[in-house]
N, CA, C and O of each residue as an XYZ file, in Angstrom:
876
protein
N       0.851     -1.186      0.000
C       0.000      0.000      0.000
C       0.890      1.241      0.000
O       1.951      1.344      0.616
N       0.346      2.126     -0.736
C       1.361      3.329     -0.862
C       0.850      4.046      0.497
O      -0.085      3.946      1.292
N       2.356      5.058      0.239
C       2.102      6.022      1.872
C       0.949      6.610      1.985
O       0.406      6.911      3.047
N       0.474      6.821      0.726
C      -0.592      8.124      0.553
C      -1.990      7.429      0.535
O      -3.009      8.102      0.380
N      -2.029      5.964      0.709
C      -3.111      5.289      0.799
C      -2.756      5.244      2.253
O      -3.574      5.933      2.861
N      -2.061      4.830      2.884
C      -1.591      4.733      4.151
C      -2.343      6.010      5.060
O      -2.963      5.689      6.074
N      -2.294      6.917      4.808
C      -2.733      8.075      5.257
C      -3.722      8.120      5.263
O      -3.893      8.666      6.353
N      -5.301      7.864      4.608
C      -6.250      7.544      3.953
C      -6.683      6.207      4.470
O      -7.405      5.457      3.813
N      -6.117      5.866      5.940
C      -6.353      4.312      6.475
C      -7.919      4.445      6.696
O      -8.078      3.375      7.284
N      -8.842      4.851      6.654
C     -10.174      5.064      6.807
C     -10.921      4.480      5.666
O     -12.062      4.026      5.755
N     -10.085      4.530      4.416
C     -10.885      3.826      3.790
C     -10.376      2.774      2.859
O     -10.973      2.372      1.860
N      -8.792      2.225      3.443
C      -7.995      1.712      2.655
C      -8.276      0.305      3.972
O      -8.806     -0.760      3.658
N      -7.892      0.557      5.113
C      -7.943     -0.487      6.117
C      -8.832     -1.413      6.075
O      -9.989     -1.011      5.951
N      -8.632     -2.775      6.154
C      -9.578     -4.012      6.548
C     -10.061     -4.339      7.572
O     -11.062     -5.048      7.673
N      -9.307     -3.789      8.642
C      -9.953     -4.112      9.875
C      -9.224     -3.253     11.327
O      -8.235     -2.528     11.437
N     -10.080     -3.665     12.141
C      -9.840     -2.633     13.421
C      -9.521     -3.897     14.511
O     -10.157     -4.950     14.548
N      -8.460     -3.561     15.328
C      -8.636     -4.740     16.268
C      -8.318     -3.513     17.626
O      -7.670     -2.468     17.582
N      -9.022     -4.115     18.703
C      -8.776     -3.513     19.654
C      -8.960     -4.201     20.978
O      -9.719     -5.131     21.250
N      -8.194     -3.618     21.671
C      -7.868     -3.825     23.166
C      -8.425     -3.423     24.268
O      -8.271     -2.280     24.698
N      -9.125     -4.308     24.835
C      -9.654     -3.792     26.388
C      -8.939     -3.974     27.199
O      -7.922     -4.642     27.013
N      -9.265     -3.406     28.414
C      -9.163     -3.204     30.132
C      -7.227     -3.489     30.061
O      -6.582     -4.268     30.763
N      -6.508     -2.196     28.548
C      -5.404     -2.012     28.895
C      -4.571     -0.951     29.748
O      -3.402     -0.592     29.609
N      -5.773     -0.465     30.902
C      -5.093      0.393     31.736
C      -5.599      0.098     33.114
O      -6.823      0.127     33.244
N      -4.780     -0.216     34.293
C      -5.243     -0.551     35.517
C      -6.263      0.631     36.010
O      -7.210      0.341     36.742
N      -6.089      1.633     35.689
C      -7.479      2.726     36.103
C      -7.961      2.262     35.626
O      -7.660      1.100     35.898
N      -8.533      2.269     35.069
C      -9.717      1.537     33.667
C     -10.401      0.840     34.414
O     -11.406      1.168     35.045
N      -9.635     -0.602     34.344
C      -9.909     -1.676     35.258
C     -10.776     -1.508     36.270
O     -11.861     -2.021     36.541
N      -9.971     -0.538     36.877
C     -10.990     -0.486     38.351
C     -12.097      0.276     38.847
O     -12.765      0.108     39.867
N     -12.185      1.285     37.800
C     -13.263      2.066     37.841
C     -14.499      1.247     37.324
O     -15.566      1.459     37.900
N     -14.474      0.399     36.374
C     -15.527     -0.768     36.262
C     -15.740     -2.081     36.597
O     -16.329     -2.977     35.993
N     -15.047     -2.054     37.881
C     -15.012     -3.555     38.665
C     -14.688     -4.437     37.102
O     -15.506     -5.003     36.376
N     -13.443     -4.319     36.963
C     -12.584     -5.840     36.259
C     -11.085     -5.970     36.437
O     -10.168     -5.175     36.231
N     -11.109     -6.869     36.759
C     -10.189     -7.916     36.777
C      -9.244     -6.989     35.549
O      -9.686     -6.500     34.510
N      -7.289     -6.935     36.263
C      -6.485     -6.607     35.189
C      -6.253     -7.927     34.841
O      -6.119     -8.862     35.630
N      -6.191     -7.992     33.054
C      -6.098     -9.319     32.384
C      -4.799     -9.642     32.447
O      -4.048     -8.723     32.776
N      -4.264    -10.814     32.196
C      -2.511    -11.529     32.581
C      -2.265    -11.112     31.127
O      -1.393    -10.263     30.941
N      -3.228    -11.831     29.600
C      -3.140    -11.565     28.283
C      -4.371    -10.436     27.520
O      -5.551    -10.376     27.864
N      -3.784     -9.693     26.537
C      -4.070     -8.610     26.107
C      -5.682     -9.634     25.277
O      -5.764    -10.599     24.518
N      -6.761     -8.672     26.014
C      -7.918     -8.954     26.224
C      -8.713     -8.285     24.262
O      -9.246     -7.176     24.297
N      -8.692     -8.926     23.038
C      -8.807     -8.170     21.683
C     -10.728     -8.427     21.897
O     -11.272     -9.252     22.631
N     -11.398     -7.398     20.969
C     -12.225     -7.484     20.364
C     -12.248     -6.543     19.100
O     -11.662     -5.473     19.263
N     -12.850     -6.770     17.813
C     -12.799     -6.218     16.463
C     -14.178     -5.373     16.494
O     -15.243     -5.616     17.060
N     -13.767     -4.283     15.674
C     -14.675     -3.222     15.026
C     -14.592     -3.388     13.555
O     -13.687     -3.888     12.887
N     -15.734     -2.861     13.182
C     -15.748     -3.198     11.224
C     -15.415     -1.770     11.296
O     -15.635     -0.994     12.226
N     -14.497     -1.409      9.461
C     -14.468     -0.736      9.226
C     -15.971     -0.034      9.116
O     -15.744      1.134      9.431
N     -16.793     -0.101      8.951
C     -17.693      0.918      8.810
C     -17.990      1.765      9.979
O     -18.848      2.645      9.911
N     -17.508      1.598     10.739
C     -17.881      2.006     11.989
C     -17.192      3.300     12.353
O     -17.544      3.828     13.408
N     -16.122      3.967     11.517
C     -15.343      4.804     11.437
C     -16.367      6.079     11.007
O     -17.355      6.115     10.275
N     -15.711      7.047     11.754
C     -16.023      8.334     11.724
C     -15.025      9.081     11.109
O     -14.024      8.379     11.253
N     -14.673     10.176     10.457
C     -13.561     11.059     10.543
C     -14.154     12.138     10.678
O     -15.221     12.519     10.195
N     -12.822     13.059     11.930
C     -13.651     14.028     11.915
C     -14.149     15.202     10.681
O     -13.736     15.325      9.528
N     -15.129     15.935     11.383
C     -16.087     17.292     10.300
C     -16.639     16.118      8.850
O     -16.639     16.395      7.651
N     -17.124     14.622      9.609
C     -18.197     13.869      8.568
C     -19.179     14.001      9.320
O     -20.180     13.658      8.690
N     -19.497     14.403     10.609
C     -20.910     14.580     10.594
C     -21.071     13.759     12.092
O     -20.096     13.156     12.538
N     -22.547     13.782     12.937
C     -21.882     13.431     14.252
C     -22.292     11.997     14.704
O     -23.108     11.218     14.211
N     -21.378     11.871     15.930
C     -21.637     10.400     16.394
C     -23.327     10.103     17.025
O     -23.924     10.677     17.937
N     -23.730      9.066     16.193
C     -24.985      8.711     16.476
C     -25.331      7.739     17.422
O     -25.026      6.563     17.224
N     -26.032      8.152     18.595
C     -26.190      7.318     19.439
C     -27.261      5.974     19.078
O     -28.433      6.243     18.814
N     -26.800      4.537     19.080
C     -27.637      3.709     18.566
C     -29.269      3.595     19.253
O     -29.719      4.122     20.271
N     -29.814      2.839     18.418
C     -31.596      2.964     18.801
C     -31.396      2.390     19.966
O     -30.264      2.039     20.297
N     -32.349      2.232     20.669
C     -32.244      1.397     22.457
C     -31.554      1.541     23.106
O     -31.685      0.927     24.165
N     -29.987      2.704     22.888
C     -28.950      2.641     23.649
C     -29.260      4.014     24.594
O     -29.217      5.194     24.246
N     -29.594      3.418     25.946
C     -29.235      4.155     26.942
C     -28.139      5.339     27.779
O     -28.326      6.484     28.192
N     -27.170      4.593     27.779
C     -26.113      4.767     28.220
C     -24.289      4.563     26.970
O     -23.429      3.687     26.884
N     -24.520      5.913     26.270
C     -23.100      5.391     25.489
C     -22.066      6.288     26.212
O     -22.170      7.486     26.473
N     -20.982      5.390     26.492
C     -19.717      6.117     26.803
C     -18.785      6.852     25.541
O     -18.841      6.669     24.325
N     -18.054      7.609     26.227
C     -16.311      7.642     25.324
C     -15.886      6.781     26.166
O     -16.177      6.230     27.227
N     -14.623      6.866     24.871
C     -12.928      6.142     25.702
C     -12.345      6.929     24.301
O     -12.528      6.934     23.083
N     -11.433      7.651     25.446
C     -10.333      8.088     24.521
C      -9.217      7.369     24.250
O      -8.675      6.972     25.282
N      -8.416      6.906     22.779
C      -7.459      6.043     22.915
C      -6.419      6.392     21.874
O      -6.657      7.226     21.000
N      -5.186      5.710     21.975
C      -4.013      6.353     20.800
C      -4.657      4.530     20.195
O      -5.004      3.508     20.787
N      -4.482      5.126     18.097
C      -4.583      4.062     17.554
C      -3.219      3.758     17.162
O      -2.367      4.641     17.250
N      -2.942      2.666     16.762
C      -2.036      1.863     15.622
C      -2.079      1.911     14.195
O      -3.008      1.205     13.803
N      -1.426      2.479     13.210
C      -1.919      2.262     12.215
C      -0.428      1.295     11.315
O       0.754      1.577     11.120
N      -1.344      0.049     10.957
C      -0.167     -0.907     10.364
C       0.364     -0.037      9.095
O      -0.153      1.009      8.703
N       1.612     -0.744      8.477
C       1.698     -0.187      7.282
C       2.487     -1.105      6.302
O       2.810     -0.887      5.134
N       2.780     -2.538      7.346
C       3.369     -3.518      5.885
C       2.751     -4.774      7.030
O       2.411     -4.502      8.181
N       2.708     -5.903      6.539
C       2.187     -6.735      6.557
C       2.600     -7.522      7.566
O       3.733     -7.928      7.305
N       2.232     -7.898      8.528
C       2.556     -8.591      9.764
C       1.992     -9.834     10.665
O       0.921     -9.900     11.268
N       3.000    -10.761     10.574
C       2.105    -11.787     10.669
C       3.328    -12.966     11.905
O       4.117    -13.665     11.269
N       3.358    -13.024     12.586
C       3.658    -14.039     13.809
C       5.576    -12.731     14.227
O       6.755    -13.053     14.377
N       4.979    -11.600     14.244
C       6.337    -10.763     14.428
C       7.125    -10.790     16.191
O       6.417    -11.119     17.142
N       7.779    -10.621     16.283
C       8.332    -10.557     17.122
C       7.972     -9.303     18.149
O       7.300     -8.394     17.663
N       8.427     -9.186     19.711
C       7.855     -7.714     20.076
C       9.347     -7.023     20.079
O       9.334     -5.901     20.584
N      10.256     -7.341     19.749
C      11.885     -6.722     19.528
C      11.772     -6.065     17.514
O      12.584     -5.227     17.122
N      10.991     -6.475     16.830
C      11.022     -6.142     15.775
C       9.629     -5.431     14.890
O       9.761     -4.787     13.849
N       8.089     -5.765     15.678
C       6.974     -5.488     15.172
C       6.648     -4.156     15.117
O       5.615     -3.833     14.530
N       7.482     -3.168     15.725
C       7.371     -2.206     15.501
C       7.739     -1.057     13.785
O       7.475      0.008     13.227
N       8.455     -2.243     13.687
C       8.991     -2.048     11.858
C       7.900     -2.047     11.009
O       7.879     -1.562      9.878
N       6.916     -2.653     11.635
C       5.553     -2.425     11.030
C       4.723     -1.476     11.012
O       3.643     -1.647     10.446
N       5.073     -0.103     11.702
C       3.823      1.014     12.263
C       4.243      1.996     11.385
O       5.266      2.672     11.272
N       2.909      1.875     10.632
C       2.964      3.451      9.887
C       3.176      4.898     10.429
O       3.747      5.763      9.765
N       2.798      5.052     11.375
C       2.069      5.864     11.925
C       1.039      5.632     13.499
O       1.189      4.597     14.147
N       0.000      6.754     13.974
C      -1.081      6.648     14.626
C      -2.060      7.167     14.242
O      -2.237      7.425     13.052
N      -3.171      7.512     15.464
C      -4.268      8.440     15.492
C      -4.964      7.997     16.259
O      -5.283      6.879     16.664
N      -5.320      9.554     16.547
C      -6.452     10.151     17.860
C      -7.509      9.286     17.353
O      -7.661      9.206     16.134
N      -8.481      8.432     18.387
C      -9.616      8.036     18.890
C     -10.269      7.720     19.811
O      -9.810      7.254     20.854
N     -11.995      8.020     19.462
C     -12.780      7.561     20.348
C     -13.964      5.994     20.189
O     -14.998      5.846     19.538
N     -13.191      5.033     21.123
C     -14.198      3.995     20.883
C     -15.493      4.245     21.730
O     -15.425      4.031     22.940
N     -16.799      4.732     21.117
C     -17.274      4.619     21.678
C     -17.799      3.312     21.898
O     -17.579      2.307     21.222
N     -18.713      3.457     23.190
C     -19.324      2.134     24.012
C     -20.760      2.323     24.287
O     -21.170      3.202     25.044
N     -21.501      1.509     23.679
C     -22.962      1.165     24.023
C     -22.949      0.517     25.819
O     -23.158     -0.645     26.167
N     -22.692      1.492     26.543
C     -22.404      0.454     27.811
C     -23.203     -0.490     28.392
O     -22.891     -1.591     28.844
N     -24.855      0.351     28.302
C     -26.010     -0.761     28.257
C     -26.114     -2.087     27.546
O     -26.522     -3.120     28.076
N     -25.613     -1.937     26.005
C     -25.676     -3.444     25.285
C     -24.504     -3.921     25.976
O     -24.586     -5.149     25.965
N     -23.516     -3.582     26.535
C     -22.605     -4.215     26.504
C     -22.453     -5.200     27.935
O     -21.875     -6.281     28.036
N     -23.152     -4.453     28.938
C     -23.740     -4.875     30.317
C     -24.500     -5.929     29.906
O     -24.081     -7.082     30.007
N     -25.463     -5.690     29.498
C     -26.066     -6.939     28.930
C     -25.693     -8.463     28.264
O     -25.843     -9.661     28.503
N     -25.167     -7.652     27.374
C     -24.085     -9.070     26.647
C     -22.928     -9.765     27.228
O     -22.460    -10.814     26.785
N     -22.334     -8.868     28.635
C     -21.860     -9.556     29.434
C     -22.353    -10.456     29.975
O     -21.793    -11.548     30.069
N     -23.509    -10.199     30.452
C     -24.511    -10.462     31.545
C     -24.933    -12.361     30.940
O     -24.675    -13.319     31.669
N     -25.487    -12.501     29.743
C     -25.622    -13.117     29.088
C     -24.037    -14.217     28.329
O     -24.157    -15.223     27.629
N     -22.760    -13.591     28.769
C     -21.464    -14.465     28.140
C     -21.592    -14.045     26.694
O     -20.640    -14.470     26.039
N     -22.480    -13.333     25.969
C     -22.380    -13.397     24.580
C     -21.371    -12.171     24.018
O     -21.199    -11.227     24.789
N     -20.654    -12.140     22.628
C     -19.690    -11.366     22.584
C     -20.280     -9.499     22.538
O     -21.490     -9.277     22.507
N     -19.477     -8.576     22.540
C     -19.771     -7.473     22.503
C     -19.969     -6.466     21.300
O     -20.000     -5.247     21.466
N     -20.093     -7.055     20.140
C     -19.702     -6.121     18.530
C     -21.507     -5.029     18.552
O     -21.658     -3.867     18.175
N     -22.453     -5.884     19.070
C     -23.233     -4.805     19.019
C     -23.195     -3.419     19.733
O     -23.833     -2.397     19.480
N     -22.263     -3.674     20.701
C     -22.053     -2.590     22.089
C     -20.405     -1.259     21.341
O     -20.008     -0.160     21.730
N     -20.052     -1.997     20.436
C     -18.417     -1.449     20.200
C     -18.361     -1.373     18.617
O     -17.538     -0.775     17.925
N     -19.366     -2.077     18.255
C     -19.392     -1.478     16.644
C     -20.485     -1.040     15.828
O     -20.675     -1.446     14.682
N     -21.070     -0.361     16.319
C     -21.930      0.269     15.296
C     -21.603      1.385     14.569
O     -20.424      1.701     14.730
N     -22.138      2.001     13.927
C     -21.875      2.879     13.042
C     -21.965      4.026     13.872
O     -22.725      4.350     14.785
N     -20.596      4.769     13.091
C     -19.979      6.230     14.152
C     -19.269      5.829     15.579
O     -18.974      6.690     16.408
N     -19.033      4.452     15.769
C     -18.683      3.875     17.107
C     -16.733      4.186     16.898
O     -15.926      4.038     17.816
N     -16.508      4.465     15.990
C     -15.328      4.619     16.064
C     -14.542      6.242     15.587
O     -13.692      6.278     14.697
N     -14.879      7.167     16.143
C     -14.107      8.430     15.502
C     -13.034      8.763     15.249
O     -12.564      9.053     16.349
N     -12.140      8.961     14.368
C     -10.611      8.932     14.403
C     -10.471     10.637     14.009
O     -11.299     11.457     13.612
N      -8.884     10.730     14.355
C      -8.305     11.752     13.781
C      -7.474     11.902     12.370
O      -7.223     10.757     11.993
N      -7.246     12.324     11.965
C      -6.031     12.353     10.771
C      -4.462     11.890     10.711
O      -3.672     12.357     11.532
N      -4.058     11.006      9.764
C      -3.527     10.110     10.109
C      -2.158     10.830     10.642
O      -1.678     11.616      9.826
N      -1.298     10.663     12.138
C      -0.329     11.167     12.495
C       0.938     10.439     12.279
O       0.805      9.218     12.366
N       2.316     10.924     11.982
C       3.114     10.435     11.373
C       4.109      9.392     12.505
O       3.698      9.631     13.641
N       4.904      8.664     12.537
C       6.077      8.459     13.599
C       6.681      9.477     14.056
O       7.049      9.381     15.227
N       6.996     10.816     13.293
C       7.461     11.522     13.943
C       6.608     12.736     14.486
O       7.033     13.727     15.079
N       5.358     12.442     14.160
C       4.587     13.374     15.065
C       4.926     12.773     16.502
O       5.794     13.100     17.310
N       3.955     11.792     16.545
C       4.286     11.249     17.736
C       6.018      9.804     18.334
O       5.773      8.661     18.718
N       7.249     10.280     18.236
C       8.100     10.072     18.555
C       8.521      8.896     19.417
O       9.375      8.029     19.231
N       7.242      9.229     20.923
C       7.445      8.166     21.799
C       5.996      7.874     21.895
O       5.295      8.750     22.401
N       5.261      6.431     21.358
C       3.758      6.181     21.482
C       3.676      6.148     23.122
O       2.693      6.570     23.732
N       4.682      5.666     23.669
C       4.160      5.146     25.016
C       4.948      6.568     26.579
O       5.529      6.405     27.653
N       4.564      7.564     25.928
C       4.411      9.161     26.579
C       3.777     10.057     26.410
O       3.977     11.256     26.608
N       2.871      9.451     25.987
C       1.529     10.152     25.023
C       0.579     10.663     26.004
O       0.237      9.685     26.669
N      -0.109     11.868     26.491
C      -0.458     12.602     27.017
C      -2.287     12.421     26.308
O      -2.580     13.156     25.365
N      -3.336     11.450     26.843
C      -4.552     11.378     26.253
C      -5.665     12.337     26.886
O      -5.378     12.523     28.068
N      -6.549     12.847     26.609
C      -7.317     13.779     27.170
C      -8.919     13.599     26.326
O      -9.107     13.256     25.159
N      -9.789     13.913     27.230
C     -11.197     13.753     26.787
C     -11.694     15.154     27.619
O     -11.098     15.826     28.461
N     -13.109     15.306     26.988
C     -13.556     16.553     27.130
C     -15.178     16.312     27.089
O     -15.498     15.575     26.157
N     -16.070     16.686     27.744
C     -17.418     16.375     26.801
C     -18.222     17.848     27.920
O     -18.305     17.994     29.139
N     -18.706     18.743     26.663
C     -19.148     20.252     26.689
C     -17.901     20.991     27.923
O     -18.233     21.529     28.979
N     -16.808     20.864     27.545
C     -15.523     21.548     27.841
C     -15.464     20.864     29.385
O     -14.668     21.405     30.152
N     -16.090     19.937     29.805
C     -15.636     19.653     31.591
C     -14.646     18.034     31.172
O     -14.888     17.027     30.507
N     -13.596     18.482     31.914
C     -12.905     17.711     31.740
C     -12.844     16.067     32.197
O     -12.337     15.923     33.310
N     -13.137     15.205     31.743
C     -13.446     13.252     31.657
C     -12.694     12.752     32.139
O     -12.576     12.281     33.270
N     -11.699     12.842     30.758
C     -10.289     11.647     31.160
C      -9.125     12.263     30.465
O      -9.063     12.994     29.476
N      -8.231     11.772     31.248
C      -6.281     12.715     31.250
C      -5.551     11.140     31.551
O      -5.985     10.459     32.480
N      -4.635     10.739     30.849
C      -4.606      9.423     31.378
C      -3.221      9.352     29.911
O      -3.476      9.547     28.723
N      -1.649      8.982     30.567
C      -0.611      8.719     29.895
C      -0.794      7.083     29.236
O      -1.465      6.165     29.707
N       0.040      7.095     28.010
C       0.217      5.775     27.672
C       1.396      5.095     28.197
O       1.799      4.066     27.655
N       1.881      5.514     29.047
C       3.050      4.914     30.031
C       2.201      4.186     30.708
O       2.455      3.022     30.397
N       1.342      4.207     31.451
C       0.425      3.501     32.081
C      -0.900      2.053     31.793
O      -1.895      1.582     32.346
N       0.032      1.824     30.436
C      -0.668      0.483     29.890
C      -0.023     -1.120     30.247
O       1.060     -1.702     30.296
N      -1.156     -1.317     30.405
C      -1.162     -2.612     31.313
C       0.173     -3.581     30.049
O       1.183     -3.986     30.624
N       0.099     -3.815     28.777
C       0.686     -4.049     27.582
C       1.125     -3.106     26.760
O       0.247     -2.245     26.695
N       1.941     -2.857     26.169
C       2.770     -1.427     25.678
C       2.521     -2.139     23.952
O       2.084     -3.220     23.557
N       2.957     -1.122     23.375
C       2.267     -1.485     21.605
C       3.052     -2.548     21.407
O       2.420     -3.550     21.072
N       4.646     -2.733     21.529
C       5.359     -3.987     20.872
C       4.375     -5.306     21.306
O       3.763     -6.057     20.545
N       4.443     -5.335     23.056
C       3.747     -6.664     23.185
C       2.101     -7.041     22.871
O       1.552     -8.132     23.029
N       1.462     -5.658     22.332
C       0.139     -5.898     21.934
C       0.395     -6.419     20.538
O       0.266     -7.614     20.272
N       0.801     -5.403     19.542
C       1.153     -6.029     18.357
C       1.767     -7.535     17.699
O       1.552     -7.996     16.578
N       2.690     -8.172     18.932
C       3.194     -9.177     18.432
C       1.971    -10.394     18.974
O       1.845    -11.366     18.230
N       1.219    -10.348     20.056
C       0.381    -10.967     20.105
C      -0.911    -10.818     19.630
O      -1.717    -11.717     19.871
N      -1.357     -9.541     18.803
C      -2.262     -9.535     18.159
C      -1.676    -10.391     16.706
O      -2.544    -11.070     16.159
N      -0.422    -10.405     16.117
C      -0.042    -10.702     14.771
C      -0.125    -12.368     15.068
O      -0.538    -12.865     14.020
N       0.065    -13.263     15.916
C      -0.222    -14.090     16.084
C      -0.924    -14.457     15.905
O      -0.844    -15.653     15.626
N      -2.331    -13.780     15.886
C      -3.475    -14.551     15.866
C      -3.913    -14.137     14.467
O      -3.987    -14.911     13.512
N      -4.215    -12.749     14.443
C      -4.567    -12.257     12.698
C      -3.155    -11.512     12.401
O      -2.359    -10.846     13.063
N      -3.274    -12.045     10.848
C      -2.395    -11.174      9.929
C      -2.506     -9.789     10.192
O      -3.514     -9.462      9.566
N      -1.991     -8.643     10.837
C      -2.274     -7.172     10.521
C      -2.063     -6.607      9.025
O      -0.877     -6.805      8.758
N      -2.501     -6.187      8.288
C      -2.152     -5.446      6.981
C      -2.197     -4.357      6.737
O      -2.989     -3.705      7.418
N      -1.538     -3.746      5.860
C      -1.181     -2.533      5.752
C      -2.846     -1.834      6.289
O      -3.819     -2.488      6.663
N      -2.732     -0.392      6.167
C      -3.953      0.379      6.591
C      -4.969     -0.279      7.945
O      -5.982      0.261      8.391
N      -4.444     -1.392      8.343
C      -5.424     -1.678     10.079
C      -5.113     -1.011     10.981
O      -4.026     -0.433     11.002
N      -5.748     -0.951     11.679
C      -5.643      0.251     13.020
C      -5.290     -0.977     14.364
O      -4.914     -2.139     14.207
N      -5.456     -0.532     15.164
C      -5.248     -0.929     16.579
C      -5.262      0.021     17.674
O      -4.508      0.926     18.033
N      -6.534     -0.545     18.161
C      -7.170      0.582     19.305
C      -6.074      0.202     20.325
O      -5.761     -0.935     19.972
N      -5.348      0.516     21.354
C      -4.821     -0.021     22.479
C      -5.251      0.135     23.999
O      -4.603     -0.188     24.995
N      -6.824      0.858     23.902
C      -6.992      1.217     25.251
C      -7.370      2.294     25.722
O      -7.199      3.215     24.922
N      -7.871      2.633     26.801
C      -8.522      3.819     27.247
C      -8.529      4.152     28.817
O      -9.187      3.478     29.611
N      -7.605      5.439     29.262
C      -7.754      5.419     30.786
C      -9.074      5.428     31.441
O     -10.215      5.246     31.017
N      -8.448      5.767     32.910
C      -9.988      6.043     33.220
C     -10.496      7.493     33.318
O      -9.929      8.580     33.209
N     -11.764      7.124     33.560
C     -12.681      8.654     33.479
C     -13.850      8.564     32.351
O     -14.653      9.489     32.229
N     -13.896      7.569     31.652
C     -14.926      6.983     30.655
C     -16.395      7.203     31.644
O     -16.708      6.951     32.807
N     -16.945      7.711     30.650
C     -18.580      8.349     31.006
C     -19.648      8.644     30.508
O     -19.308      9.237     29.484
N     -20.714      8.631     30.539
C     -21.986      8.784     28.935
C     -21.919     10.342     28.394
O     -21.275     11.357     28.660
N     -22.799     10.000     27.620
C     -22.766     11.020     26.664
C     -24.846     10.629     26.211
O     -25.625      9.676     26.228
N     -24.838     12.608     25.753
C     -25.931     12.588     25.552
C     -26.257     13.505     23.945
O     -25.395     14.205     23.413
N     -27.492     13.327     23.447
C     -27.673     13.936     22.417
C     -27.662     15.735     22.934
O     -28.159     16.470     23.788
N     -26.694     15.779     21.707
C     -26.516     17.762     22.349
C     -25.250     17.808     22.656
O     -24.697     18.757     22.100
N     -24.388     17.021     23.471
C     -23.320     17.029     23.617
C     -22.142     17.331     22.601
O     -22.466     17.153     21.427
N     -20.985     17.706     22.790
C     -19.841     17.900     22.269
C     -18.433     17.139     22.755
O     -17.944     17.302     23.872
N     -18.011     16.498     21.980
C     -17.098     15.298     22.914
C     -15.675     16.350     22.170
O     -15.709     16.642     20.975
N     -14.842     16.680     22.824
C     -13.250     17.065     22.701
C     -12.469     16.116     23.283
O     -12.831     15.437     24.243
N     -10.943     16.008     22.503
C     -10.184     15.271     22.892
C      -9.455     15.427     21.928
O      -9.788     15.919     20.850
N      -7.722     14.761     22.426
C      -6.671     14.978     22.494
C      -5.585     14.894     23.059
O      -5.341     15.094     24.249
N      -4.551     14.447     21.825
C      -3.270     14.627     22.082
C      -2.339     15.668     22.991
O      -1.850     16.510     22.238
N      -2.039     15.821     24.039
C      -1.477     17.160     24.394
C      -0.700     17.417     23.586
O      -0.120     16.485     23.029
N      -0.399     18.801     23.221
C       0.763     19.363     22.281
C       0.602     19.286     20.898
O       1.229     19.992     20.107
N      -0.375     18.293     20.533
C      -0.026     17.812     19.556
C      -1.545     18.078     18.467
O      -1.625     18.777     17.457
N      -2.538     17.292     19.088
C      -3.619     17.735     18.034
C      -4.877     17.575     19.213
O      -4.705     16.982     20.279
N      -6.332     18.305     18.749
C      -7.201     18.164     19.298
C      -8.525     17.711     18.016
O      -8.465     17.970     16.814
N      -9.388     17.151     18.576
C     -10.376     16.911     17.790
C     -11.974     17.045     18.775
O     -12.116     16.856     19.983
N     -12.658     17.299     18.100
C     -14.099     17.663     18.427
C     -15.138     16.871     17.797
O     -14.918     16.302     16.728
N     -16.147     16.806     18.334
C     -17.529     15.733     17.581
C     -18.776     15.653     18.232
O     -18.757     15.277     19.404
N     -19.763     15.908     17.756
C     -21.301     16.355     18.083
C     -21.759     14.790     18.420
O     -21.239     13.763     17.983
N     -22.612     14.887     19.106
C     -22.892     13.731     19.607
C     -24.688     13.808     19.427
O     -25.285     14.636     20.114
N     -25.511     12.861     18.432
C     -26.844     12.999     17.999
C     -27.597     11.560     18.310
O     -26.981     10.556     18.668
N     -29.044     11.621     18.115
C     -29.324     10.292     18.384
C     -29.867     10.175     16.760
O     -30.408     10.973     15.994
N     -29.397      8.647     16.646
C     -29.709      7.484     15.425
C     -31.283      7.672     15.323
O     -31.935      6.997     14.526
């Protein structure tokens, strides 16, 4: 994939894989258990937002949707059983996101053992930023995350503080699926995750580096 498709991972990417309960705040603000192995569930590409497309739609029946602010992964050559001393040879890049969370479906579908894609992927469930370079962001794991919703401040929460750091997420995510060029990789979200309502305005951001904004409507 060329760089310039690379950049354009929104509509070049096959798939989204992402990571739960990778920050011990996290963890404990929702009664769970920190996991021993990096805990994946998948988002479809459609589920992507970019920002100024228009706003995140809260799904029908959904009560209660959270943010989680998170730094993504964005692959950029092909990776498949890599090492965590070398898988980093694989990262295009990042970008700013918000997974949102149907927390009600997702309570539920706990509740029940059944998996979570209705709660974590619906459409607009994933908002990203514009694709940031390696050398925007220099060190992924000093990354300064911040959330906002109608300017009162959510969640502030470093990526030093992940339960799994990108090498060892990546080499055990490549284990299981091939990563390919343009996939993302959510890695996580501190704490301070909280609902959101129609009317709202969700901010967030990179310190220093970039901010992004997004209207929050009902489906």
């Amino acid at each position: 994939m060329s760089g310039s498709n690379i950049r354009q991972f929104v509509l070049h990417g096959r798939k989204v894989v992402a990571v739960g309960r990778n920050y011990r705040d996290h963890c404990a603000e929702l009664n769970n258990p920190v996991p021993t192995t990096p805990m994946l569930f998948m988002k479809p590409p459609s589920a992507y937002l970019p920002e100024n497309t228009g706003p995140i739609l809260i799904p029908r029946g959904c009560t209660d949707l959270h943010h989680e602010v998170e730094l993504g992964v964005v692959i950029g050559s092909e990776c498949r059983d890599a090492s965590a001393d070398s898988v980093m040879d694989h990262v295009a890049g990042y970008a700013l996101t918000l997974d949102m969370t149907a927390r009600d479906f997702q309570e539920k579908c706990k509740s029940k053992g059944s998996p979570w894609e209705i709660a974590k992927g619906f459409d607009t469930s994933l908002p990203v930023s514009r694709f940031l370079t390696r050398e925007e962001v220099p060190d992924p794991h000093n990354v300064m995350l911040w959330c906002k919703v109608n300017g009162e401040d959510r969640q502030r929460g470093n990526t030093d503080q992940m339960v799994f750091n990108i090498p060892t997420l990546l080499s055990y995510i490549s284990g299981i699926f091939t990563l390919q060029p343009g996939d993302l990789v959510l890695t996580g979200t501190p704490a301070g995750v909280g609902p959101v309502r129609a009317g709202d305005v969700i901010s967030c951001g990179i310190e220093k580096l970039i901010e992004c904004k997004f209207s929050v409507a009902q489906r």
